[in-house]
C-alpha positions, -999 to 999 in steps of 0.1 A, spaced: -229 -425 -587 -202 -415 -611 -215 -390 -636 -200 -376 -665 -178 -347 -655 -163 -373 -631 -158 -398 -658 -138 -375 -679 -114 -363 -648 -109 -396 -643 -105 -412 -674 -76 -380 -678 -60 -394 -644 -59 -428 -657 -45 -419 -686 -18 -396 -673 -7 -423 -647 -15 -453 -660 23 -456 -675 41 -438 -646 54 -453 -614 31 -438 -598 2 -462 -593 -29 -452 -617 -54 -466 -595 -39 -447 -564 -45 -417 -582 -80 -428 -594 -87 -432 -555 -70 -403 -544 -85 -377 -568 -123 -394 -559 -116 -392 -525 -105 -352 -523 -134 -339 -553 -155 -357 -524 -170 -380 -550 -179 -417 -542 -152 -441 -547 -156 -452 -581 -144 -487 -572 -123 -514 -583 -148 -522 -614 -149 -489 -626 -112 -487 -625 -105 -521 -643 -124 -515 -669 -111 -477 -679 -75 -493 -676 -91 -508 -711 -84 -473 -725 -49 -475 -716 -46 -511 -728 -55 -502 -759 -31 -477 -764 -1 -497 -755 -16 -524 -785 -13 -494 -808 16 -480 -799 35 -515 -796 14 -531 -824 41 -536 -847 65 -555 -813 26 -574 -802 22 -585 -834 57 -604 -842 51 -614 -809 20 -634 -815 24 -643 -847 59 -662 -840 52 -678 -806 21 -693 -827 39 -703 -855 67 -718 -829 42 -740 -815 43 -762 -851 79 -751 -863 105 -759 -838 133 -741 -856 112 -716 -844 111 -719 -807 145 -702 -805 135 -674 -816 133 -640 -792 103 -628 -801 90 -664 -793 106 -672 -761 91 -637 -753 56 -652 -760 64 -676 -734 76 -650 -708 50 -629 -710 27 -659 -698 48 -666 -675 47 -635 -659 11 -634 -663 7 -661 -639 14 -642 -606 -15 -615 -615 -37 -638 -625 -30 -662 -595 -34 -636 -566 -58 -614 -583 -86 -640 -582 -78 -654 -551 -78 -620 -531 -103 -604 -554 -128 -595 -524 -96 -579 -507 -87 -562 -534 -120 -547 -539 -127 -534 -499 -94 -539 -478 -67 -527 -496 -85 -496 -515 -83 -477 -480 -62 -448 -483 -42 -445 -452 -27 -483 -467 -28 -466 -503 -7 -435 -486 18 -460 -470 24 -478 -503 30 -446 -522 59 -441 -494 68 -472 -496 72 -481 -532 86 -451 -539 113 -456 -519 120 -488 -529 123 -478 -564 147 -451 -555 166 -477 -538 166 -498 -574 168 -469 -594 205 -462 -575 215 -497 -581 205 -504 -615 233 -513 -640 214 -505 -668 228 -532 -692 206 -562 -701 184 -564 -727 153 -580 -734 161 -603 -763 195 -612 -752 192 -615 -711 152 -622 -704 151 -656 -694 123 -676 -671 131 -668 -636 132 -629 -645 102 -633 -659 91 -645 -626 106 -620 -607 84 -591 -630 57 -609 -627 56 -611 -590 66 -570 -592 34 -564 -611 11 -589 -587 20 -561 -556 5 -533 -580 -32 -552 -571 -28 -527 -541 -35 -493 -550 0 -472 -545 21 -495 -555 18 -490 -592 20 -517 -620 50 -496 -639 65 -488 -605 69 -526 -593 79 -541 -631 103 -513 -638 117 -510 -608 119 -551 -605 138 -554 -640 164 -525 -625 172 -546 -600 179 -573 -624 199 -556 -640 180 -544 -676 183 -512 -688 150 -488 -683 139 -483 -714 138 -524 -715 123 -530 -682 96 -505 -694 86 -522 -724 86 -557 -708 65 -540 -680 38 -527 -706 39 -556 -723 34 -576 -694 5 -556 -685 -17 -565 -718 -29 -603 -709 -35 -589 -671 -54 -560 -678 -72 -573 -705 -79 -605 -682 -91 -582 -657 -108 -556 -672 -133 -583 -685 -141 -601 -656 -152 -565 -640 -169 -552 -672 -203 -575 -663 -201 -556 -631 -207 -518 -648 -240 -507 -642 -250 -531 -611 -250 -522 -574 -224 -492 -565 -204 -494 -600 -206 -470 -622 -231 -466 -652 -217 -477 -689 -220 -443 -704 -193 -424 -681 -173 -458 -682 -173 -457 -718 -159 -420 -715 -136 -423 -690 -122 -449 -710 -123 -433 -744 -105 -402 -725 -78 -425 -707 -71 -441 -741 -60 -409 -758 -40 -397 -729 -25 -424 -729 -10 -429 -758 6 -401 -754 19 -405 -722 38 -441 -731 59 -421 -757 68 -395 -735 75 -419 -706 96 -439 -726 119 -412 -739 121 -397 -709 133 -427 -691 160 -438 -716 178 -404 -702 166 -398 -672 165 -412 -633 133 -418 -622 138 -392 -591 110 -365 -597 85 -397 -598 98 -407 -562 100 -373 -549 63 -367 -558 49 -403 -550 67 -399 -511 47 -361 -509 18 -373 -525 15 -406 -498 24 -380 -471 -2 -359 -480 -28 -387 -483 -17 -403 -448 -23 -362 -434 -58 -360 -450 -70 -392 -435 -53 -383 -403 -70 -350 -398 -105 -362 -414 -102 -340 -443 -108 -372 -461 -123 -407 -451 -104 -435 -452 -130 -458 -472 
């Protein structure tokens, strides 16, 4: 069982990766797995992602909230509908879809297959490389309210379905998905945090009835872990986001490649289980 020291490392993890494309929940898996604490599980890990949610409402509110408020007002005022910050509302959805999709029909996968680290080692590789590969190829032009259309929002969407496997990380996939399409990071950042509010939140409460029963964790470290990962990461989206409007995204691939080599070599040599 999860106690409370564990709760707050954790909930510091979540926070500190949850926004770099790095893959949170790898990390949340990873750090378990070599403390030799019980893997906290997919629940635990949904639900602290809450904390992190949060902070991207806050830190975004002002974005969220013309948002919201236009796409609703569009839906009775078609002078409206034109509008970016309501075709956004639309997009959003759109890319929801994917997540949503996939995430309930390969929830029991999800939850046991995919959460073993030697495949969680392999996507860190993986991924990472991948992103490197977009990274060298992005343009860095296109803009949110000028270039985002249907079919990109698609294509992020899909990007952020592949982060339901721990490694390949929700910023990761987006980002590196809107690089290939051509946005520049700072955009493909935002869309990819904004992107993530309906699937989290969507998420996060169809695990919370699970805290407490069977292996999951109890609701008091929950509630910490996600208090912690809230505050860290808050301040983690403002650092990420100035760093990446300057900067190539080639100390997060350097690090995720070591880190998945590393993993893969712990497994291998039974330093660490598998499951």
């Amino acid at each position: 069982m999860i106690g409370w020291f564990e709760a707050l490392v954790l909930g510091l993890v979540q926070g500190l990766t949850e926004f770099l494309p790095i893959s949170s929940s790898a990390h949340v898996r990873v750090v378990s797995a070599f403390f030799g604490w019980q893997d906290p599980g997919a629940a635990f890990t949904a639900v602290i992602q809450l904390g992190t949610e949060a902070a991207v409402l806050i830190y975004f509110r002002a974005r969220i909230f013309e948002i919201v408020s236009t796409w609703t007002r569009s839906l009775v005022r078609p002078e409206l509908r034109e509008a970016p910050a309501a075709r956004m509302g639309w997009y959003v959805i759109a890319g929801s879809v994917p997540i949503g999709v996939l995430g309930l029909a390969f929830q029991h996968t999800i939850e046991t297959t995919l959460r073993d680290l030697r495949l969680v080692g392999a996507c860190l590789i993986v991924f990472g490389l991948l992103l490197a590969v977009a990274d060298r190829l992005a343009r860095n032009e296109l803009t949110l309210d000028k270039n985002l259309n249907l079919p990109h929002a698609l294509t992020y969407g899909l990007a952020q379905a592949l982060a339901l496997i721990p490694g390949v990380s929700r910023s990761g996939g987006t980002t590196g998905a809107g690089l290939l399409l051509g946005y520049r990071r700072e955009e493909a950042a935002e869309y990819s945090f904004l992107l993530a509010v309906p699937a989290v939140l969507m998420s996060g409460a169809l695990e919370l009835f699970k805290i407490g029963e069977g292996p999951a964790p109890a609701w008091g470290p929950t509630i910490v872990a996600t208090v912690v990962s809230f505050a860290v990461g808050y301040a983690a989206i403002a650092w990420f986001l100035r760093y990446i409007s300057t900067h190539r995204f080639t100390p997060f691939i350097i690090y995720r490649v070591l880190l998945g080599i590393l993993v893969i070599a712990a497994v291998t040599t039974n330093v660490i289980p598998a499951a």
